[in-house]
C-alpha positions in Angstrom: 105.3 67.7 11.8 105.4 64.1 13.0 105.0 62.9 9.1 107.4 65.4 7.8 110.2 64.3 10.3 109.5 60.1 9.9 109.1 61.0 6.1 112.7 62.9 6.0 114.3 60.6 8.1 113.3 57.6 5.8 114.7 59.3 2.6 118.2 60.5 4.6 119.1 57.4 6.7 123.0 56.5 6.4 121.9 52.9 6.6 119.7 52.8 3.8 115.8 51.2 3.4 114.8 47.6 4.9 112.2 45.9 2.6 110.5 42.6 3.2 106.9 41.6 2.2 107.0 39.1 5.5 107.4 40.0 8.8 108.5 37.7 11.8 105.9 37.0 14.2 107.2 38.3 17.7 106.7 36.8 21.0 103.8 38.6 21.7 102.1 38.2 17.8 103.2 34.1 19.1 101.2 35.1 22.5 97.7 35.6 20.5 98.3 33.6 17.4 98.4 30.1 19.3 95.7 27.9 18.6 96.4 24.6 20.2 93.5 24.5 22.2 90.7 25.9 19.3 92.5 23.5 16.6 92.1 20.4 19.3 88.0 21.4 19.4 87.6 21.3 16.0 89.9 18.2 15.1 87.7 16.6 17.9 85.2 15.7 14.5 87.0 13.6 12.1 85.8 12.6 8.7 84.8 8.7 8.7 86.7 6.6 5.8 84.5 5.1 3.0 85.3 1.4 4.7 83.2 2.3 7.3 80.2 3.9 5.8 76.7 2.4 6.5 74.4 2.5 4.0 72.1 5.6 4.5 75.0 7.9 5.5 73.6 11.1 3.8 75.6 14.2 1.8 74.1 16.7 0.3 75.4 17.8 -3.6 76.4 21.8 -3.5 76.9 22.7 -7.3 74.7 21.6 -10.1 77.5 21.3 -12.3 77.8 17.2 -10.2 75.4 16.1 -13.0 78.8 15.8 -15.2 80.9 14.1 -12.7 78.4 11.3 -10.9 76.9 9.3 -13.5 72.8 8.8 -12.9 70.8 5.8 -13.5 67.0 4.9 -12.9 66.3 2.1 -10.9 67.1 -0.2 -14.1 70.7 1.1 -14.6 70.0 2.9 -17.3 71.1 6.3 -17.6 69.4 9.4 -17.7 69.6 12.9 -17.8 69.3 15.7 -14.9 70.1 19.1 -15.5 70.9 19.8 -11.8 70.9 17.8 -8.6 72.3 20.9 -6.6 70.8 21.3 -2.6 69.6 17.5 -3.2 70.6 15.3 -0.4 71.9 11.8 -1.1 72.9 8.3 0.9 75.4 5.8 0.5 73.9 2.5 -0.6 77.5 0.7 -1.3 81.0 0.0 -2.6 81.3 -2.2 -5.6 84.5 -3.1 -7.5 84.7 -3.0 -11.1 86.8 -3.4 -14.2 88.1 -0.8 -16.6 88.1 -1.1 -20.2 91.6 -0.9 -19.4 91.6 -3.9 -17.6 92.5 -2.2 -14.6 90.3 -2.7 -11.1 88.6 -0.2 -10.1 85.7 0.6 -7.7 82.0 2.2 -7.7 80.5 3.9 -5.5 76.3 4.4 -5.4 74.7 6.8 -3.9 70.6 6.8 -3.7 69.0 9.6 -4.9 65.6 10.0 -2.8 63.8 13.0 -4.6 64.2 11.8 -7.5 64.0 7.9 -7.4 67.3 7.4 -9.4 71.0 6.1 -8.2 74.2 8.0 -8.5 77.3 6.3 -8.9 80.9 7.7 -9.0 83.4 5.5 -10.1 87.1 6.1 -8.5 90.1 4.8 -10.8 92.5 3.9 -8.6 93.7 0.8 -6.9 90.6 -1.0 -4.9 92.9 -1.2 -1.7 93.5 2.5 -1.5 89.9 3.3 -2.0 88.7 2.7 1.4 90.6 5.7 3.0 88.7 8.1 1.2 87.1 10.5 2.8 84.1 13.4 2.0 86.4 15.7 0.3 87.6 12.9 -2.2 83.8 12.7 -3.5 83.3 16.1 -5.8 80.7 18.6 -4.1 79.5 16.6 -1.5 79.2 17.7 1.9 79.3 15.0 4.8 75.6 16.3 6.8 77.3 13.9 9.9 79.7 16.2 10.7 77.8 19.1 10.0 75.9 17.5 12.4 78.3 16.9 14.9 79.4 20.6 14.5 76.6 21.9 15.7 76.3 19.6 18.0 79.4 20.6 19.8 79.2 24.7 18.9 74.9 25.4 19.1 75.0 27.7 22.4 78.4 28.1 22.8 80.2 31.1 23.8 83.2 32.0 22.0 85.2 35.1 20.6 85.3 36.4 16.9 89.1 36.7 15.8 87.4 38.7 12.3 85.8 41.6 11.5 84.6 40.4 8.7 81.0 39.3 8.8 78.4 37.9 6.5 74.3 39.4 6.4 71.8 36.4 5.9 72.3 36.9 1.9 75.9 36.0 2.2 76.9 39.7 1.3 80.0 41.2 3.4 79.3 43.5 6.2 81.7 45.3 8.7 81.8 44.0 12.5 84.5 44.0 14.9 86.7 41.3 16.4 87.6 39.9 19.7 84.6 40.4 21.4 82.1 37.7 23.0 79.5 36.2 20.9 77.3 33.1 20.6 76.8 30.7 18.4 73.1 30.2 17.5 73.2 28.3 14.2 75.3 25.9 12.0 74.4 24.8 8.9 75.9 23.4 5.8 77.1 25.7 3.3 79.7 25.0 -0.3 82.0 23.7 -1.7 84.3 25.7 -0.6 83.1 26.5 2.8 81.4 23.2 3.7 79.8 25.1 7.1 78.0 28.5 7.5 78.2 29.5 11.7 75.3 32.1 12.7 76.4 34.2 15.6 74.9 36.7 18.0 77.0 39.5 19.8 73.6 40.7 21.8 72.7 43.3 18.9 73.2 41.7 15.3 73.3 38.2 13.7 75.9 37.4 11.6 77.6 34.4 9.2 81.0 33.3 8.9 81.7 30.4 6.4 84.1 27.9 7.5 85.9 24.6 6.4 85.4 21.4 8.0 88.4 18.7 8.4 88.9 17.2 5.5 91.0 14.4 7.0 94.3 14.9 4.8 95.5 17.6 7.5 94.8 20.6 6.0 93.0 23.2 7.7 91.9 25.6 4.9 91.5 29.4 4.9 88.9 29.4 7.4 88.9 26.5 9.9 87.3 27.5 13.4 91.0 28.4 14.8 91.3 31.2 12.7 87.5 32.4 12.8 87.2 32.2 16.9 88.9 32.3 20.3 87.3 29.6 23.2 88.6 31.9 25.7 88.6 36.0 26.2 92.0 37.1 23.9 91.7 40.5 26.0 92.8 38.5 29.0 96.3 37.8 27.2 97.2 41.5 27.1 96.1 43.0 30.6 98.3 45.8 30.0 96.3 47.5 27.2 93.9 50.1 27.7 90.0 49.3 27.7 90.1 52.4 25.1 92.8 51.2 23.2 91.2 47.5 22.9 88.1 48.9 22.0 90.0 50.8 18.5 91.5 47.2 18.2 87.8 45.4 18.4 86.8 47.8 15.5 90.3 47.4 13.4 91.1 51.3 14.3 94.4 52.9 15.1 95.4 56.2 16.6 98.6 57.9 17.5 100.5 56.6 20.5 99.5 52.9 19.8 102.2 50.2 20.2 103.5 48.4 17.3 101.7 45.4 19.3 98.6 47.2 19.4 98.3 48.4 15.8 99.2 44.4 14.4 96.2 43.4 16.8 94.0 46.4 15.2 95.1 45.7 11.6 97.2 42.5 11.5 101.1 42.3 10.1 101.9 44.9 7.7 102.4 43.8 3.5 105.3 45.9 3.6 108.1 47.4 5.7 110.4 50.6 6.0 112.9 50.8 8.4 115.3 53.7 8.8 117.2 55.2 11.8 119.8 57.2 12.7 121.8 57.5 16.5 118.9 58.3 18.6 115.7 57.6 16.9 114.7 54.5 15.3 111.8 55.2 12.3 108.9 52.9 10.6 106.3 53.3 7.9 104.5 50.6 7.5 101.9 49.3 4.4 99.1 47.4 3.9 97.3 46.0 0.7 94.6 48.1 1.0 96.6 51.5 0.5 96.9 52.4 4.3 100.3 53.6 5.7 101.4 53.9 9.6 104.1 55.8 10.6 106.2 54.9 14.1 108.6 56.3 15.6 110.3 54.2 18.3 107.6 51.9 18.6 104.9 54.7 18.8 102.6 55.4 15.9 103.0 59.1 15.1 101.0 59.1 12.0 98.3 57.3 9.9 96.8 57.6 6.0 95.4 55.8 3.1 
C-alpha cells in the first residue's frame, strides 16, 4: 500500500520530477563526514625528497613490468637482462647528473640491487634543480618501506573504527563485514602500486585486509587514504539519538521501514539518484543506488525498500 501510494504520487505530482545524480551533504552527513582529526594522523608521515636520501634507503619494486622502465647494469655498467625484479627490495646508492643526447642536463638515479648483485638506474629528464623534490611516487612501482615502516609504527595495536564494509580475506578476495564498529589493527604491511599499504585488522572474531594509499607528498589523498577507511574515535557517539537496533542495521549496511533519511545514508551512503514529488500535505522520495536498489520515503520516513 505504502509503494502503491509513493509510486502514484511520484507519477501525479503538479510540480513535476527533481533529478540530480549528486546530492548536497547535510549538516548531519557534514557531522560524520569530517576527517580533520584522521587526515592529521596520517599526514603525520610525510614522504622524504630525493635531496635528502641516504644511501641505503630501501623500496621495494611491485610490478615486474619495472624491468622496462629502470635500466639494469652489472657491477661493470654493462647492461643486462632480467625478466622480473617484482617483490625485490632495492636501496638508494646516489644522485648523479648527466647529459642527454640532446644536450640537455639531466639526472640518474641508482639504485643497488642486493639479490641479484646488479645496479638499477632511472634516469629523470627534467631540469637537475627540480629533481631534488621528488618524492616515492615520482619513481615508477616503488614503494618507500620507511614509511611503511613508520605506518605501522604509529597504527600496530591501535584501536580504531572501520568506516567500510568492505573487507579483504588473506588472498586479497572481497568479503562482506560491517562498518563503524571497534577493531584493532594487528598488521601493516606493504602492498601495490596502487595501494602502497595492506592494514590487517581484528574485530574479536575475524581478520581482515583493507588496502590503502600512503601520502604521496603532492596533496592528494587517493581513494583510500586512512580517513576514509577508519574513525580514531566511536562515530556512534556523534548520533546519540539513534537506536542501538537501528545502528546495528547501519553497522551491517541494512535498512528497514521507519529509518530516517539520516539513518539510511549512514546504512547505504548518498543515493546515485533522486525523485522528489509532493503535493499539499505529504512530501514523497524514491531514491536509487548503482547497484539496482530503490528506497521509498515518505516525509523523511522510509516506507518501502527493493532491488
Amino acid at each position: 500500500m505504502y509503494l502503491f501510494a509513493c509510486l502514484s504520487l511520484m507519477a501525479s505530482c503538479n510540480t513535476g520530477i527533481e533529478r540530480t545524480k549528486r546530492i548536497t551533504p547535510t549538516r548531519a552527513d557534514r557531522l560524520i563526514m569530517r576527517e580533520s582529526t584522521e587526515e592529521a594522523l596520517a599526514d603525520s608521515v610525510h614522504p622524504v625528497p630525493l635531496s635528502e636520501w641516504t644511501p641505503g634507503k630501501e623500496f621495494v619494486v611491485t610490478n615486474s613490468r619495472a624491468s622496462l622502465l629502470y635500466d639494469i647494469t652489472d657491477r661493470s655498467g654493462r647492461r643486462t637482462h632480467q625478466d622480473s625484479i617484482q617483490d625485490m627490495t632495492v636501496r638508494y646508492i646516489c644522485t648523479d647528473a648527466a647529459v642527454a643526447p640532446d644536450g640537455r642536463n639531466i639526472s640518474v638515479v641508482k639504485f643497488d640491487i642486493p639479490s641479484l648483485d646488479r645496479f638499477m638506474t632511472y634516469t629523470v629528464r627534467k631540469d637537475p634543480a627540480a629533481t631534488g623534490s621528488m618524492v616515492w611516487s615520482d619513481f615508477p612501482m616503488l614503494i618507500d618501506l620507511d614509511m611503511v615502516s613508520e605506518f605501522s609504527t604509529m597504527l600496530t595495536g591501535r584501536k580504531v573504527w572501520l568506516r567500510t564494509a568492505l573487507w579483504y580475506d588473506d588472498d586479497m578476495n572481497p568479503v562482506k563485514g560491517r562498518k563503524f564498529i571497534p577493531v584493532t589493527i594487528g598488521q601493516v604491511k606493504r602492498g601495490n602500486s596502487s595501494f602502497p599499504l595492506l592494514i590487517c585488522f581484528d574485530d574479536g572474531k575475524d581478520k581482515a585486509w583493507l588496502p590503502m594509499n600512503m601520502p604521496d607528498g603532492k596533496g592528494n589523498q587517493g581513494s583510500r587514504n586512512f580517513a576514509s577507511l577508519f574513525y580514531i574515535s566511536d562515530p556512534k557517539l556523534r548520533f546519540p539519538d539513534i537506536a542501538p537496533e537501528v545502528w546495528e542495521l547501519i553497522c551491517s549496511e541494512q535498512v528497514q521501514p521507519g529509518m530516517t533519511k539520516q539513518e539510511c545514508k549512514l546504512a547505504l551512503g548518498n543515493p546515485d539518484q533522486v525523485e522528489t514529488g509532493h503535493d499539499w500535505n505529504i512530501l514523497a522520495d524514491i531514491w536509487k543506488y548503482s547497484d539496482g536498489r530503490y528506497l521509498f520515503f515518505i516525509d523523511d520516513k522510509l516506507v518501502d525498500n527493493k532491488r
